[in-house]
BAFI-3210 file (N, C-alpha, C; in Angstrom, 3 decimals, decimal comma, padded with zeros to 6 digits):
// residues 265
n [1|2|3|4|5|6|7|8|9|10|11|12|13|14|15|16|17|18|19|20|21|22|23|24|25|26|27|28|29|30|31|32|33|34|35|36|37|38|39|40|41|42|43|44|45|46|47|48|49|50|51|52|53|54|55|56|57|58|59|60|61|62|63|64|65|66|67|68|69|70|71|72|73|74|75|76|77|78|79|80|81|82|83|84|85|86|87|88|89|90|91|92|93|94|95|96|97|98|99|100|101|102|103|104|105|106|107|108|109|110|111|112|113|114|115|116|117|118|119|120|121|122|123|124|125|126|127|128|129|130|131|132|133|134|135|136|137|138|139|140|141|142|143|144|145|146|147|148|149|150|151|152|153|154|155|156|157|158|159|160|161|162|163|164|165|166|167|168|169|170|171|172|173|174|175|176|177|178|179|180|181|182|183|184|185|186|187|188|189|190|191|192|193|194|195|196|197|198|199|200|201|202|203|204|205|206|207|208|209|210|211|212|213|214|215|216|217|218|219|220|221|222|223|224|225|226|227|228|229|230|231|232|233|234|235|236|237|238|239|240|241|242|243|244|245|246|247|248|249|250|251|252|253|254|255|256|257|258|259|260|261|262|263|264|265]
n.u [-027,813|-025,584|-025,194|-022,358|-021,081|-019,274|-020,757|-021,154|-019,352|-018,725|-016,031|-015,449|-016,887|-015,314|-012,670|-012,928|-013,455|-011,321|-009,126|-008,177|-009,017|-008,905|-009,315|-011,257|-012,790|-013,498|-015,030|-017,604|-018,385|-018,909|-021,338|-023,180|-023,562|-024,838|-027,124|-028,044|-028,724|-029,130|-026,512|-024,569|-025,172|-024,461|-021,904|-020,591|-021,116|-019,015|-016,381|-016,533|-016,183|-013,611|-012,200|-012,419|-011,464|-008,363|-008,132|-008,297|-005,667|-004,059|-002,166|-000,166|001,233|003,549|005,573|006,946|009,437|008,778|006,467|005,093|005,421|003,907|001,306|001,170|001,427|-001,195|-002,641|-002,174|-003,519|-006,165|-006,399|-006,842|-008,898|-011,279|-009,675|-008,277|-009,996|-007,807|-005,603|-006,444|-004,569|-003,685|-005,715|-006,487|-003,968|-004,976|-007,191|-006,144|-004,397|-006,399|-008,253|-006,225|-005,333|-007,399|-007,115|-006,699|-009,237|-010,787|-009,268|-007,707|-009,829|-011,423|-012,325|-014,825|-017,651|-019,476|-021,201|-023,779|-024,083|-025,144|-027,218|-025,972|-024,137|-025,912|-026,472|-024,811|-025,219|-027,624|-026,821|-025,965|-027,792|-029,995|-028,070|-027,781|-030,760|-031,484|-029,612|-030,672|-033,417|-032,172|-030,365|-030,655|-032,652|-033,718|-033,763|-034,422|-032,503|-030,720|-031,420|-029,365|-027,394|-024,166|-023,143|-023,691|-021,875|-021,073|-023,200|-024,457|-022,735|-022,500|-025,410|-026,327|-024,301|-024,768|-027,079|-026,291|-025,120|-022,075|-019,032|-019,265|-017,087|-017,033|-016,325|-013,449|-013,534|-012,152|-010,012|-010,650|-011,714|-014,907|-016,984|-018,532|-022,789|-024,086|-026,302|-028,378|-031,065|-031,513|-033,434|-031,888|-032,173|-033,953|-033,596|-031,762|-030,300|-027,549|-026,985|-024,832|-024,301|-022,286|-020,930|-019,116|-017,584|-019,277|-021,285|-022,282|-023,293|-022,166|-022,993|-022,744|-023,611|-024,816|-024,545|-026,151|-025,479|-025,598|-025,039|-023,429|-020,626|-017,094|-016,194|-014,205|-013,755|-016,324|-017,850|-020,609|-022,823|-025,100|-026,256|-024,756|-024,765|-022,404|-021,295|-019,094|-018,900|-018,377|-018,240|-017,329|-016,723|-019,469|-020,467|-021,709|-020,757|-021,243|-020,828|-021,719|-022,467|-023,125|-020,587|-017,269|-016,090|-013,216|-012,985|-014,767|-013,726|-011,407|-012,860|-014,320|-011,919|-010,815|-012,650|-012,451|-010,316|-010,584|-012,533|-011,538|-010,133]
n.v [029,972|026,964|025,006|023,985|022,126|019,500|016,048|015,413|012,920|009,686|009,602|012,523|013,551|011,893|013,121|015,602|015,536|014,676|016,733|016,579|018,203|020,967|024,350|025,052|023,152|022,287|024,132|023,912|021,348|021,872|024,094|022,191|020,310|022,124|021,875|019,218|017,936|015,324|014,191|015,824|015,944|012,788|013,239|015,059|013,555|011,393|012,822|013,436|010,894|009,916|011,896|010,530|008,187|009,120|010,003|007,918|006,642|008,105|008,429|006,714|007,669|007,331|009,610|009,544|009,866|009,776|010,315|012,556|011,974|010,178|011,392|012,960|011,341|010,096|012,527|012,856|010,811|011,221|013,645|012,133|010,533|007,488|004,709|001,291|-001,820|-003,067|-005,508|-008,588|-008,662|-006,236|-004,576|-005,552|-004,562|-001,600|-001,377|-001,310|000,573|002,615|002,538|002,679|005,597|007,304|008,933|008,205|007,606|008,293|007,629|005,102|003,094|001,024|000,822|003,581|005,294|006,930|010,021|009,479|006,861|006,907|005,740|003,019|003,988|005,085|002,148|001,182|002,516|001,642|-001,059|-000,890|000,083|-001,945|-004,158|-002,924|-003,215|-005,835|-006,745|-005,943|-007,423|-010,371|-010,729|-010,660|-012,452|-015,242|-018,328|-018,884|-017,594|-018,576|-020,262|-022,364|-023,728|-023,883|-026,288|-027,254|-025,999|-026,602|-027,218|-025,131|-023,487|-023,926|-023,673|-020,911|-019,607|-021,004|-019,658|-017,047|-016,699|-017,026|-019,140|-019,105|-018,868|-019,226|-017,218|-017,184|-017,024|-017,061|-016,378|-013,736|-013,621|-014,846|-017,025|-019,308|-019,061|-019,401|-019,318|-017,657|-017,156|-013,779|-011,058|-008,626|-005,842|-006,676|-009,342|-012,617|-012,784|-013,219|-014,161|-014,263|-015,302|-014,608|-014,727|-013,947|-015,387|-014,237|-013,738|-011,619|-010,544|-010,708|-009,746|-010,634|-009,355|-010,409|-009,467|-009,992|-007,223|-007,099|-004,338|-003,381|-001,117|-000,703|-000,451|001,328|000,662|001,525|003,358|003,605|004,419|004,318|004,930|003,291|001,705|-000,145|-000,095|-001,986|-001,153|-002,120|-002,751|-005,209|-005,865|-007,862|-007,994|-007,353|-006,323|-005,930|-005,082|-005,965|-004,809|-004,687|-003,504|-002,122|000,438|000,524|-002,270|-003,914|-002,866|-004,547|-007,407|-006,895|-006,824|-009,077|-010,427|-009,082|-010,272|-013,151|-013,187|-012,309|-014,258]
n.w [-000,130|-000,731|002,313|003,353|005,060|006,516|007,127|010,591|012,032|014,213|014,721|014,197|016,813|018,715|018,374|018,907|021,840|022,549|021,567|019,226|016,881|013,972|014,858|013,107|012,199|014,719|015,677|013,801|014,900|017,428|016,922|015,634|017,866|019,510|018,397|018,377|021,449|022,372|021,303|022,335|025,397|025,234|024,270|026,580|028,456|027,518|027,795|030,572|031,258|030,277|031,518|034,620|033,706|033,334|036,245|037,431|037,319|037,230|039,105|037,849|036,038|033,710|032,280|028,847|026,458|024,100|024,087|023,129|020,223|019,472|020,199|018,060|015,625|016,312|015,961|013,051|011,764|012,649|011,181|008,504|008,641|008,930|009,725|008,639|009,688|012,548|013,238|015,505|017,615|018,065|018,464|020,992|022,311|021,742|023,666|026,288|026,418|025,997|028,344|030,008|029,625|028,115|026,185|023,395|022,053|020,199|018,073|018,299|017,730|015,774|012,524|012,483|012,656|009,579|009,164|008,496|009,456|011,834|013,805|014,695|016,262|018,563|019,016|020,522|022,995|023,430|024,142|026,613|028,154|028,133|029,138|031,894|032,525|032,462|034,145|036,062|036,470|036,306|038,284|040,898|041,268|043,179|042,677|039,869|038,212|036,468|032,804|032,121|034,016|035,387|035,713|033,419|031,145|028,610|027,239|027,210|025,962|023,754|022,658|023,253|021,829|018,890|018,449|018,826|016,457|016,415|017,164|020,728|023,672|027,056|029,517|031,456|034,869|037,196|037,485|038,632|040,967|040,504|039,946|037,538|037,418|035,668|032,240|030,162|027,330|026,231|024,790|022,613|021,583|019,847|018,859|019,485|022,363|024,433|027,954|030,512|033,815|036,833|040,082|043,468|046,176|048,738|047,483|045,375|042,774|039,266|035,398|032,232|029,019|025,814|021,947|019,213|016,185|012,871|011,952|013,382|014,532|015,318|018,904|021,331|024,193|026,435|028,991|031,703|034,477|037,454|039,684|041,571|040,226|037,675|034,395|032,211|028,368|025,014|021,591|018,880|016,087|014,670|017,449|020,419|023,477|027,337|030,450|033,383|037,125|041,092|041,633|042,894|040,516|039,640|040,449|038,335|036,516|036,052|035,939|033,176|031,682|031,606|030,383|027,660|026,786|026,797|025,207|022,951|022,021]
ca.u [-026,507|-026,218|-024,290|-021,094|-020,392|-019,203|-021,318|-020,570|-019,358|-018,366|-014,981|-015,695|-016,857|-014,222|-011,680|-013,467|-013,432|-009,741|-008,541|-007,722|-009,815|-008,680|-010,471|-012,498|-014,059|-014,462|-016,297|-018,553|-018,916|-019,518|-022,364|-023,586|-024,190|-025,568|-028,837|-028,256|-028,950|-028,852|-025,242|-024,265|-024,920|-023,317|-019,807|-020,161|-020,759|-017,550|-015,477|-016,339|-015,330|-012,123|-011,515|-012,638|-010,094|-007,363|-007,655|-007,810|-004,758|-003,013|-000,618|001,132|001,418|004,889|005,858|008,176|010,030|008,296|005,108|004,534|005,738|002,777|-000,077|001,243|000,757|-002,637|-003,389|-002,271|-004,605|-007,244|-006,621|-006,754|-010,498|-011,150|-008,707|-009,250|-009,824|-006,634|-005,222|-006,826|-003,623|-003,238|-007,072|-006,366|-003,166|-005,628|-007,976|-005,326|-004,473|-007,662|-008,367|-005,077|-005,350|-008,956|-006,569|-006,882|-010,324|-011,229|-008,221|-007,390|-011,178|-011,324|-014,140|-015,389|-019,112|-019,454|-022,598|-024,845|-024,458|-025,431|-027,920|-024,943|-023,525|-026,583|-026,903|-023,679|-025,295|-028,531|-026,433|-025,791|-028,838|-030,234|-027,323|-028,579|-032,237|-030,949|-028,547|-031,807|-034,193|-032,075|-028,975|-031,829|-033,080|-032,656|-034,343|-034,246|-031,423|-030,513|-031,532|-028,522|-026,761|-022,537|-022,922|-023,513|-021,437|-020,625|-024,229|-024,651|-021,735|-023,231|-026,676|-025,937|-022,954|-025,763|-028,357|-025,542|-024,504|-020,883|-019,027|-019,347|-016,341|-017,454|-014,812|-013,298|-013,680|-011,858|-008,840|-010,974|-012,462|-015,791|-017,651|-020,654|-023,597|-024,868|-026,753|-029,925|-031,437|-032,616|-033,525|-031,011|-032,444|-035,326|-032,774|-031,358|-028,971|-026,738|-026,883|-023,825|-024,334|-021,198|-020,484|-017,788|-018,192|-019,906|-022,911|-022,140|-023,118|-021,549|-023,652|-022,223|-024,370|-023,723|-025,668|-025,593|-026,306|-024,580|-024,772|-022,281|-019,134|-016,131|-016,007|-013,604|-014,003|-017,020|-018,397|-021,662|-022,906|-026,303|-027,153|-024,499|-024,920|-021,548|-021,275|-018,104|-019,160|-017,639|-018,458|-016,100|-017,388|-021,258|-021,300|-021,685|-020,077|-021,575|-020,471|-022,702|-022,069|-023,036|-018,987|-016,769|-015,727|-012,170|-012,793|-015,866|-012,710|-010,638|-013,577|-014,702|-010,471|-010,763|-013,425|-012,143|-008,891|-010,497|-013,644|-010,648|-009,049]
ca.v [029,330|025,848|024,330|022,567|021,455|017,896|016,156|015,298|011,857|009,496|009,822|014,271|013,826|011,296|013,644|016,579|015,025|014,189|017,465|016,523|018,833|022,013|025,365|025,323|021,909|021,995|025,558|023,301|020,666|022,785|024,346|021,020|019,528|022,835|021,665|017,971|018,245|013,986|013,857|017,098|014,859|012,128|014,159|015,273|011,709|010,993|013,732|012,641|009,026|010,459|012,476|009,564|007,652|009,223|010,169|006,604|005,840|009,450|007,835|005,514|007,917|007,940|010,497|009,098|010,805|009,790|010,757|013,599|011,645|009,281|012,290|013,730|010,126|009,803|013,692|012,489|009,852|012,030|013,903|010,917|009,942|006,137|003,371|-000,065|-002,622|-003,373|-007,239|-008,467|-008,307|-004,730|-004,380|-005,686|-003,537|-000,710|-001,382|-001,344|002,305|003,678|002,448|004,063|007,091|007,460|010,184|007,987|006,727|008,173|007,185|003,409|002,495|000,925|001,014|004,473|005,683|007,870|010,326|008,800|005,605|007,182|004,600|001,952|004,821|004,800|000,921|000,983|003,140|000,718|-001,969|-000,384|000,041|-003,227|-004,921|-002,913|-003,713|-007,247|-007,328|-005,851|-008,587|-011,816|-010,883|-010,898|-013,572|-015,950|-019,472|-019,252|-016,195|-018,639|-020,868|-023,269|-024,004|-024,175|-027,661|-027,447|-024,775|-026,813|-027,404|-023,536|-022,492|-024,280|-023,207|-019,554|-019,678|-021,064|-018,622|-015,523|-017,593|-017,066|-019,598|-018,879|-019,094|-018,674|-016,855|-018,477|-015,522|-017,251|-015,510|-012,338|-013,962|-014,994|-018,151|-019,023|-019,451|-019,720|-018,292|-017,428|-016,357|-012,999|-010,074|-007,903|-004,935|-007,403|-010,574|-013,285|-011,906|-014,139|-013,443|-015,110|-014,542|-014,859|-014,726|-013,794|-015,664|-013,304|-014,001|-010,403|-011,038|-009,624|-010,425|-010,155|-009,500|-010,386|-009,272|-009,611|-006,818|-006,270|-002,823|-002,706|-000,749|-000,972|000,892|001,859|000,549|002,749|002,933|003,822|004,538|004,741|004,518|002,215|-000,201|-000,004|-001,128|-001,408|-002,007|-002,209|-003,423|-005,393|-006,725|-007,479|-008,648|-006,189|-006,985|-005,482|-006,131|-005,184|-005,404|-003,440|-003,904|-000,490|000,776|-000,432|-004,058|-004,341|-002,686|-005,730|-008,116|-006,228|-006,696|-010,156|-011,042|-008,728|-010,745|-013,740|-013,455|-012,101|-015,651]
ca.w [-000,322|000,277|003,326|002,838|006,366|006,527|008,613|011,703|012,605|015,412|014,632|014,995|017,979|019,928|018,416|019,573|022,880|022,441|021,257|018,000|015,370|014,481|015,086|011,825|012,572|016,361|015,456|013,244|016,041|018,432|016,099|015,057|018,954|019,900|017,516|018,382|022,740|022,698|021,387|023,239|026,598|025,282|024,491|027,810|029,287|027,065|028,415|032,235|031,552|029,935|032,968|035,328|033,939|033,737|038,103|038,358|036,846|037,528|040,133|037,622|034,780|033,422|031,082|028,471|025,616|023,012|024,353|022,225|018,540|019,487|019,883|016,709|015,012|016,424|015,365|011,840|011,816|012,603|009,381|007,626|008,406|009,029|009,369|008,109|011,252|013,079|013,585|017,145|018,750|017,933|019,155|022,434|022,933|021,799|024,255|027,263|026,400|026,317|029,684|030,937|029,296|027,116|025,248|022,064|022,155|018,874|016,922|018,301|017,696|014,454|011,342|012,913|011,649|009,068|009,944|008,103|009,860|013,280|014,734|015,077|017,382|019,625|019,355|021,817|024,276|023,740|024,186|028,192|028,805|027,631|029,932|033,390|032,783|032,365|035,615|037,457|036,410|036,823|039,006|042,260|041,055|044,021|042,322|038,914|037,742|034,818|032,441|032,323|034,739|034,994|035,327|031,605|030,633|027,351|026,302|027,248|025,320|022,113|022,430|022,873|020,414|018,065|018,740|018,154|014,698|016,410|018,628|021,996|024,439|028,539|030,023|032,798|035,925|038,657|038,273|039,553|042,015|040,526|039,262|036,792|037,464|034,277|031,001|029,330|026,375|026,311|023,607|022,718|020,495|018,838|018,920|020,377|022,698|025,657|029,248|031,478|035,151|037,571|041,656|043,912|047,491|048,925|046,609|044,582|040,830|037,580|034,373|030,709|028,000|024,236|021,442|017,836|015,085|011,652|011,370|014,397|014,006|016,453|019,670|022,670|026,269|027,429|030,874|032,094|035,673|037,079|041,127|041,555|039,189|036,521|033,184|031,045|027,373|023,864|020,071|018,352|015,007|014,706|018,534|020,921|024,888|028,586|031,874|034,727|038,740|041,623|042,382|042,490|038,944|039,477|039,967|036,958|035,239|036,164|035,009|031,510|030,916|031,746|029,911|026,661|026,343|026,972|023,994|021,608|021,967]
c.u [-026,553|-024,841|-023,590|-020,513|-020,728|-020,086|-020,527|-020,325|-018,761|-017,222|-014,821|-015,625|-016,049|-013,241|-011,757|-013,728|-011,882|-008,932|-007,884|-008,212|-009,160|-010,018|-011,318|-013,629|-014,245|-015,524|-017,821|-018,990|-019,634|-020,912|-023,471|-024,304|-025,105|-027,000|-028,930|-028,144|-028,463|-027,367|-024,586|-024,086|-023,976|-021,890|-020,157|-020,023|-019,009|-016,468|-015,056|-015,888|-014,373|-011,495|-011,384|-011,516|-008,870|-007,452|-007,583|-006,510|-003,517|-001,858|000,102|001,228|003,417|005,130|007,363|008,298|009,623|006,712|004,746|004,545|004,318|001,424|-000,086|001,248|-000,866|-003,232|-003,251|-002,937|-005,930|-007,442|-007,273|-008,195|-009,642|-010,399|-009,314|-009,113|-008,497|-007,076|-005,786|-005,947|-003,530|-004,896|-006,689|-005,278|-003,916|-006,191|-007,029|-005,158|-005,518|-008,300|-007,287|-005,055|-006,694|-008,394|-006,498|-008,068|-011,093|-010,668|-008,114|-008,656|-011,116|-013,042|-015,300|-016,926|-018,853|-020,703|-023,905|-025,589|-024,946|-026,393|-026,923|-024,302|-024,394|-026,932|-025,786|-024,341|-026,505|-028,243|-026,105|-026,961|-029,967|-029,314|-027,513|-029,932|-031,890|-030,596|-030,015|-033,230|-034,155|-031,249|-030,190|-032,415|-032,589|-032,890|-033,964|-033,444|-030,607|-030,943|-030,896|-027,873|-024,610|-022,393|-022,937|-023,183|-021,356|-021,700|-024,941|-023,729|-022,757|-024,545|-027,113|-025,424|-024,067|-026,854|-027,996|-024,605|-023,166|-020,232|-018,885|-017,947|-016,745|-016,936|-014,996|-013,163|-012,814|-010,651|-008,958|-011,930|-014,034|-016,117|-018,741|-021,254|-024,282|-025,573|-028,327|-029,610|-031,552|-032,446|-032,441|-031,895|-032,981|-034,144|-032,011|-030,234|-028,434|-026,438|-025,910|-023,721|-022,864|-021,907|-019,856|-018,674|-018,745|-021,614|-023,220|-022,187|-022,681|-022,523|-022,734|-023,021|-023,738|-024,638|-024,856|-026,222|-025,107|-023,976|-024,095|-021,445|-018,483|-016,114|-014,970|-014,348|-015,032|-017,633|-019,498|-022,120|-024,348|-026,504|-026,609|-024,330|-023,997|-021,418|-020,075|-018,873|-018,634|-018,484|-017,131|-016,653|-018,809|-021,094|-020,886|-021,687|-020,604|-021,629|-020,868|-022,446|-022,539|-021,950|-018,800|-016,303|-013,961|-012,246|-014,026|-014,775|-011,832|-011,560|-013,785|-012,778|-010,248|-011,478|-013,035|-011,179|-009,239|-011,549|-012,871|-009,885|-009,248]
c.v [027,925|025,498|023,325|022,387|020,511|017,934|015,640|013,508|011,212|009,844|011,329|014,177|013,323|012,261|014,900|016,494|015,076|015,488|017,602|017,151|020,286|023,310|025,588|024,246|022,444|023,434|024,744|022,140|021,336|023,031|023,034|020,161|020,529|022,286|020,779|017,697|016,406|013,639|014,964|015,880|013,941|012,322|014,186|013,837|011,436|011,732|013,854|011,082|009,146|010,649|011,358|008,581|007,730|009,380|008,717|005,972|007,221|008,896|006,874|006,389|008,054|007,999|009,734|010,143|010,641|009,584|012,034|013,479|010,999|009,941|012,949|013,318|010,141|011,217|013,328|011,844|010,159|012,466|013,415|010,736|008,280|005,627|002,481|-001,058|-003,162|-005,046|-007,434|-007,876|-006,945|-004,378|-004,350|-004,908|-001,732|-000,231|-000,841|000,099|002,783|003,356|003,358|005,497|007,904|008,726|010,268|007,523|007,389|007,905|006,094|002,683|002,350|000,585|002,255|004,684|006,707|008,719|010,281|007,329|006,156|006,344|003,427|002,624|004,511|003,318|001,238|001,386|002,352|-000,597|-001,944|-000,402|-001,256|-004,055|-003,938|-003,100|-005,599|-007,770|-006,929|-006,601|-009,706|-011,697|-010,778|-011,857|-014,826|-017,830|-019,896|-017,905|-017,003|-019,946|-022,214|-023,186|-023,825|-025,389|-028,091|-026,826|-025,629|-026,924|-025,741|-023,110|-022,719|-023,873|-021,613|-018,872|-019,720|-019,977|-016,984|-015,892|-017,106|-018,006|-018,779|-019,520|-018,747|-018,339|-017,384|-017,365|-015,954|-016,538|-014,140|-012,815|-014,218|-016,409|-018,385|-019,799|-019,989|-019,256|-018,468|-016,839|-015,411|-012,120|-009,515|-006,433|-005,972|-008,705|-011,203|-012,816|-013,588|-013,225|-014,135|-014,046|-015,038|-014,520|-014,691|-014,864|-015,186|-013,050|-012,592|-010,833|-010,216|-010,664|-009,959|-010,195|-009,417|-010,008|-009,037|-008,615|-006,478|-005,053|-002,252|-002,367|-000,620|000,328|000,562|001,423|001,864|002,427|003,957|003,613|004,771|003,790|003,464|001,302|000,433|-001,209|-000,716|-002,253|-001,749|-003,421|-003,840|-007,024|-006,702|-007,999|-007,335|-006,996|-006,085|-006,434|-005,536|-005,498|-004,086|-004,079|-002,499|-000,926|-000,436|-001,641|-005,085|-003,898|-004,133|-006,915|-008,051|-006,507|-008,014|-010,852|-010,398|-009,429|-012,113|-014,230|-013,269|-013,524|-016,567]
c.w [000,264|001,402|002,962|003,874|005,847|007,291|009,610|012,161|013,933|015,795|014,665|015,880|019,125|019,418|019,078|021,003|023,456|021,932|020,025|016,825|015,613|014,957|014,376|012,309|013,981|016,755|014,873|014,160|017,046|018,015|015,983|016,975|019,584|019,224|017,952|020,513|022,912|022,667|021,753|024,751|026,272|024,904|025,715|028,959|028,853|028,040|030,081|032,639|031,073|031,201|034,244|035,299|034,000|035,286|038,317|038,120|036,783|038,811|039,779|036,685|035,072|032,062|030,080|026,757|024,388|023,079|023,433|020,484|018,287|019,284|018,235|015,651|015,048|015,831|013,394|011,584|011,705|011,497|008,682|007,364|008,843|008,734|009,374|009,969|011,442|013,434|014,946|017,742|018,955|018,561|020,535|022,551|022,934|023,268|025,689|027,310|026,711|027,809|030,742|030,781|028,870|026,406|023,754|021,719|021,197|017,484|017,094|018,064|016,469|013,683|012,248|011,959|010,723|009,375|009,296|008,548|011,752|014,106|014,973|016,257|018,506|020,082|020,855|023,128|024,638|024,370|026,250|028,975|029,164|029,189|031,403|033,571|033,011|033,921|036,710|037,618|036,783|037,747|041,001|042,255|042,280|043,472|040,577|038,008|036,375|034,577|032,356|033,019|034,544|035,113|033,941|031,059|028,963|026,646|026,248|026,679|023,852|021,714|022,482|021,813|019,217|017,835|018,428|017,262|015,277|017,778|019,686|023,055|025,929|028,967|031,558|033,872|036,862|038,777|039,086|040,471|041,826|039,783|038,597|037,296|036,784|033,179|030,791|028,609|026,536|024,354|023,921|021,451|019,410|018,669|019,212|021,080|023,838|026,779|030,115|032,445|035,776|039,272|041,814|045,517|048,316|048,271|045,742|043,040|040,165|036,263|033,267|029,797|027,132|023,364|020,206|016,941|014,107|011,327|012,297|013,745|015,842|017,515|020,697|023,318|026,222|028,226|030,887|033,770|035,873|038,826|041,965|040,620|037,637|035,325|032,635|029,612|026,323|022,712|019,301|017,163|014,855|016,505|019,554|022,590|025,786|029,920|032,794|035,956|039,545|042,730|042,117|040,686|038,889|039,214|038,704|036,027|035,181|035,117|033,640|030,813|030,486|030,742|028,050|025,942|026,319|025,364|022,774|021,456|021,156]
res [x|x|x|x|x|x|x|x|x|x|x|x|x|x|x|x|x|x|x|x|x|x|x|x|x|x|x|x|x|x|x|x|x|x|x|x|x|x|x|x|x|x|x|x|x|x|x|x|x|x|x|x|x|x|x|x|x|x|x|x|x|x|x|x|x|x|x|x|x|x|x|x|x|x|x|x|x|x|x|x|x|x|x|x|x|x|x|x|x|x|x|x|x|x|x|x|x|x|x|x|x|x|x|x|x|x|x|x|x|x|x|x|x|x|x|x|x|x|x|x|x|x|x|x|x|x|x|x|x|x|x|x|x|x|x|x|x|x|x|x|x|x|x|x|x|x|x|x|x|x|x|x|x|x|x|x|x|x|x|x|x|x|x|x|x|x|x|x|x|x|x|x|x|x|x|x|x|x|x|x|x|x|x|x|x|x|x|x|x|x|x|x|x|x|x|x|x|x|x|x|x|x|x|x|x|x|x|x|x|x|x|x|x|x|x|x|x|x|x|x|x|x|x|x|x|x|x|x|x|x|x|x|x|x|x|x|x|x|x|x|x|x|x|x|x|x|x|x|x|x|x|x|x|x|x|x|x|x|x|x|x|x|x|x|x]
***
């Protein structure tokens, strides 16, 4: 007989994360990660940075009355399959939620994969890993940690910008207490990627990596952990965003917010 399970896509599994499939599918998910052990871990990664964020943000929740019209929107949605990409503005109010809550972070994510496109899924998580090998190469760096300088942020915006065929904006950090240092080239997944280092007074760096590939699709705020050393990162269009520090989670959350609202501009 042949098998007529859907397959399984990104948009399955953040809802399956999120509580949104019914019992037929999340029987077939279930089924489906049992064979697949790589995206088995990563649900469960998901499901601990869910949980993670809501405790950090469990002492402002307030319940309001049309908290339950809104899940039963976003469960319709689900139904639905893929929505078309949302207006920035509506991006960035996305983004804000899923940090407070991560309760919609497979519905407010727009141009979801279908599961055939599944290597754009793992670029994201390449895209994390990529940006802490990065922060642990140049951010020690005590001589030469970047190529250009902030004295030339403008001939480093343009020559980056150029190099990821999209302009380049430097986000300005000081309102969180940090300053640039400056950028480099590096690889990003076989091409030109952008590295912008920062400082707080204290001499504590945060790096941002940028990286371009086409076959990106849009993701949710996700966070990554590893010995110390936090990353928030996100896809939004072909360029793909990571923000590295060994700062606490909270205040790399402050930065990665800073720097999200500031590249959407």
């Amino acid at each position: 007989m042949t098998d007529q399970t859907t397959p399984v896509s990104e948009n399955d599994l953040h809802a399956y994360v999120d509580g949104y499939l019914d019992s037929d599918r999340q029987r077939e998910v279930e089924a489906w990660l049992g064979a697949n052990p790589d995206a088995a871990a990563m649900v469960a990664d998901w499901q601990r940075q869910n949980a993670d964020i809501r405790g950090l943000f469990a002492g402002r929740a307030e319940p309001r009355a049309d908290d339950a019209a809104i899940v039963l929107k976003a469960r319709a949605a689900a139904a639905r399959g893929p929505t078309p990409r949302l207006p920035r503005v509506w991006q960035g109010a996305a983004a804000i939620l899923l940090f407070i809550g991560g309760a919609f972070a497979g519905q407010l994510a727009p141009s979801i994969l279908p599961g055939e496109r599944q290597p754009a899924l793992q670029s994201a998580t390449a895209l994390s890993d990529q940006s802490h090998s990065a922060f642990l190469i140049y951010a020690s760096d005590v001589r030469h940690p970047v190529e250009v300088g902030a004295d030339e942020q403008q001939h480093l915006a343009a020559w980056l910008g150029k190099r990821l065929d999209t302009p380049l904006h430097i986000p300005d950090l000081t309102g969180v207490g940090l300053k640039l240092v400056g950028g480099r080239l590096v690889p990003v997944s076989g091409k030109a990627g952008a590295l912008l280092m920062y400082e707080d007074d204290a001499g504590e760096r945060v790096t941002i990596l940028l990286g371009r590939n086409e076959e990106n699709r849009e993701t949710s705020f996700r966070y990554a952990s590893d010995a110390g050393l936090e990353t928030f990162y996100w896809i939004d269009g072909p360029i793909g965003y990571a923000v590295t520090g060994e700062i606490s989670r909270e205040r790399l959350q402050q930065v990665a917010d800073e720097c999200y609202r500031q590249f959407e501009t």
